[in-house]
N, C-alpha and C positions, 0 to 999 in steps of 0.2 A: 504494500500500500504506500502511497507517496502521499505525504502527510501533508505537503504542501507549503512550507516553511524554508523551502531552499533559499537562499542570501539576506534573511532576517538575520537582526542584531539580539544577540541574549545574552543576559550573565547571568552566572552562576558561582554560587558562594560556595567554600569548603567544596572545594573539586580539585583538591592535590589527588584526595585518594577518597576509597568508600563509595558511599552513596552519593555524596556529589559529581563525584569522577563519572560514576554513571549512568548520571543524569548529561554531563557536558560528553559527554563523549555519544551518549545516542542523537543527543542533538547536534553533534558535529557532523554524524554519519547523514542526515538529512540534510547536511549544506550549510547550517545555522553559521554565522560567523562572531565569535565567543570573548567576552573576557569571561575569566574565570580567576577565582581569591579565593587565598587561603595565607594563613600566617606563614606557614614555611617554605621560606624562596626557591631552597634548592627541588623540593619535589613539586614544587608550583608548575617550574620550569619546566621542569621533566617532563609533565603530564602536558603542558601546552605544546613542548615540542613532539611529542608523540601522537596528537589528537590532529597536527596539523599535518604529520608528514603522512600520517594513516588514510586523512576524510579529505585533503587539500583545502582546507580554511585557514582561513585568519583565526590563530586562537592568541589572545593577549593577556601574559599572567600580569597579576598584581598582587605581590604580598601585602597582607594587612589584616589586622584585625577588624571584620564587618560589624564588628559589636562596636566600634567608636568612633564618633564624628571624624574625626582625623580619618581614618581608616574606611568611610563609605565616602570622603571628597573624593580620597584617591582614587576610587571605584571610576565611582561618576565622572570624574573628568576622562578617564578612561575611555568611558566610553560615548564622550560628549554630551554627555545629560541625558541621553536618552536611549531605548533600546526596546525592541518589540517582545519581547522575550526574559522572565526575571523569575527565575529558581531563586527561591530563599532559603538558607540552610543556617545551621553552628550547632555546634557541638554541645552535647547535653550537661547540665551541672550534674556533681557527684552525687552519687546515692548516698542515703545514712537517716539518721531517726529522727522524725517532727521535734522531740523536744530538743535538738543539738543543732537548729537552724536560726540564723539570728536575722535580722534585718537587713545586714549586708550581703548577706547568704542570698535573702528574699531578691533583691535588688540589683545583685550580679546573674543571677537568671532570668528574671525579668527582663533586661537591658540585652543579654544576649540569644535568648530565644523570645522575645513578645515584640519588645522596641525598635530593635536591628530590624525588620523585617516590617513591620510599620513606616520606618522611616522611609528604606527604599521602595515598599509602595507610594508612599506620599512624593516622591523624590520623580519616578518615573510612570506612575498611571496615568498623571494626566496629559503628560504626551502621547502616550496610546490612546487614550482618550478622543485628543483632537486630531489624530492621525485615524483614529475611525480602528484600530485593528490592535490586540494584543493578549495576551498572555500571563498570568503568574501563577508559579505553581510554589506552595509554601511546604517545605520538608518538615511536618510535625513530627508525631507518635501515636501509635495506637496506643499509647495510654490516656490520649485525649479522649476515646471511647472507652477503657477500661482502665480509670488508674493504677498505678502500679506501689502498694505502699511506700517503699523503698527509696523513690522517686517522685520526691512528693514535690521537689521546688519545680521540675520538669512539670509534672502533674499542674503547678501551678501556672508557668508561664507561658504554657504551649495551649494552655486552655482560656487562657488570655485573648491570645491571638485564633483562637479558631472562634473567639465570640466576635471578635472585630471584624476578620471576613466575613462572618455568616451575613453580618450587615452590610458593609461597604460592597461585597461583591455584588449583591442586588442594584447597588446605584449607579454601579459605572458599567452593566453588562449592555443596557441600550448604547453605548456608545463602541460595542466590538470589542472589550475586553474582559475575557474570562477568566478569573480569580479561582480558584479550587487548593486544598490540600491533598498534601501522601503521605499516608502515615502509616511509618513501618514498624513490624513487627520486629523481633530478632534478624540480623541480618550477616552476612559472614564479614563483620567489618573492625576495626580496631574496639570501635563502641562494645561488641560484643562479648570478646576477648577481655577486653576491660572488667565487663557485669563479669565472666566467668573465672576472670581470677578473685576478683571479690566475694564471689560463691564458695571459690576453692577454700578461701581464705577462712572464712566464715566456717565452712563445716567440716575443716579439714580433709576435704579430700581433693583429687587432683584436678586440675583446669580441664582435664580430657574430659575426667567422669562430669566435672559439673559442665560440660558442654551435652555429654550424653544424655544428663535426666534433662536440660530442656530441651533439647531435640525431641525428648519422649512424649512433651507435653504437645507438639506442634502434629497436626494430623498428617503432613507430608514427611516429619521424622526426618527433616534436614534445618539447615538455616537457610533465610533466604539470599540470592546472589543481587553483588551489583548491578548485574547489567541487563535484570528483567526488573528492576526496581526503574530505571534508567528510561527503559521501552514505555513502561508508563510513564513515565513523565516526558516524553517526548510527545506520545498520543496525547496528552493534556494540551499541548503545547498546539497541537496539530491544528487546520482549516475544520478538521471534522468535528473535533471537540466544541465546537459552539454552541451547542446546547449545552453544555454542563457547565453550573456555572456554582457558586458556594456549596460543594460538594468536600465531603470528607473520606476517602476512599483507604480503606485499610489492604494493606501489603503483609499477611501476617502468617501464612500460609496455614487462615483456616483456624489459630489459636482461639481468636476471639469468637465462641459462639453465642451470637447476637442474631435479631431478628431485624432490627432497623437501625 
């Protein structure tokens, strides 16, 4: 299927590696032409020069942190102010127990999974806006469906931001741009590896096994890959997705059993 986004501009945040990389890299393969940020320069790079010499696009890294005003100028002037095309991503705060969270705790997740991501819609909708055509797909959690104790500041700032699309995406969809979330499940990414050394940790046993028992909870009994997390957010991205529009679609392969 040709998704129809061939020489759009898009960036995508936290796309050194993971679930960002797999989001910019299926939209490179459809033509998209990319900046893509992440804090660290050396595998920024990497992944730009390899996205470019793979799909033949313009991919343009910029390191920085997308959680601070300094660090989304750099974005944006990057990419001229504007871009048809806006994956939001960052990296999840630590897991640990409600009563060991303090207000700074509250406010460095916030700022980098609710506000980050606010800003750059604020920043570049309404030029898709007045250009009639565009796109954003916000990288949550399926714990915005099903909290996850554990992860409770996540729990909070991701649920933030999925109550602000649920609204803003209704106001700007008459004008051709579609707002939606992806909210994944376990995924075979640093993020994951992270939760299961913390599991190791926790019940003493090994990173392997505590990979194994939640694999057991997932009904496909793997984790899931970057590069079918990627393909959906590329179809998000797509001419066809224009009906779908403040939607929250979970990537979880199946953990979550929900009925709506």
């Amino acid at each position: 299927m040709d998704l129809g986004i061939r020489g759009r501009k898009g960036l995508v945040c936290a796309a050194s590696k993971g679930l960002g990389r797999g989001c910019a890299e299926a939209l490179a393969a459809e033509g998209v032409e990319l900046v893509i940020n992440a804090r660290g320069a050396e595998a920024l790079e990497r992944t730009a020069r390899e996205l470019s010499e793979a799909y033949g696009v313009t991919v343009t890294p910029v390191a920085a942190d997308i959680t601070t005003a300094e660090g989304r100028a750099r974005v944006l002037d990057a990419l001229g102010g504007q871009a048809d095309i806006l994956v939001t991503n960052a990296g999840g705060p630590p897991p640990g127990m409600w009563t060991d969270w303090s207000r700074d705790d509250f406010i460095r997740a916030i700022d980098g999974n609710m506000l980050s991501a606010i800003a750059l819609m604020q920043a570049l909708v309404p030029g898709m806006m007045e250009r009639g055509w565009g796109r954003v797909v916000n990288i949550t959690s399926a714990a915005v469906r099903s909290p996850i104790p554990q992860l409770g500041l996540s729990n909070t700032a991701r649920n933030g931001l999925t109550g602000f699309v649920a609204g803003m995406s209704r106001q700007v969809a008459e004008k051709g741009v579609c707002v939606n979330n992806l909210l994944p499940g376990i995924h075979d990414t640093d993020r994951a590896t992270s939760l299961d050394q913390g599991v190791s940790k926790a019940q003493g046993i090994s990173p392997d096994e505590a990979r194994r028992r939640r694999e057991a909870t997932i009904p496909t009994r793997n984790y899931g890959r970057a590069e079918d997390f990627g393909a959906a957010c590329a179809f998000l991205c797509s001419q066809q997705a224009r009906f779908i529009v403040g939607q929250n679609l979970v990537l979880d392969g199946g953990a979550m059993n929900v009925t709506v």
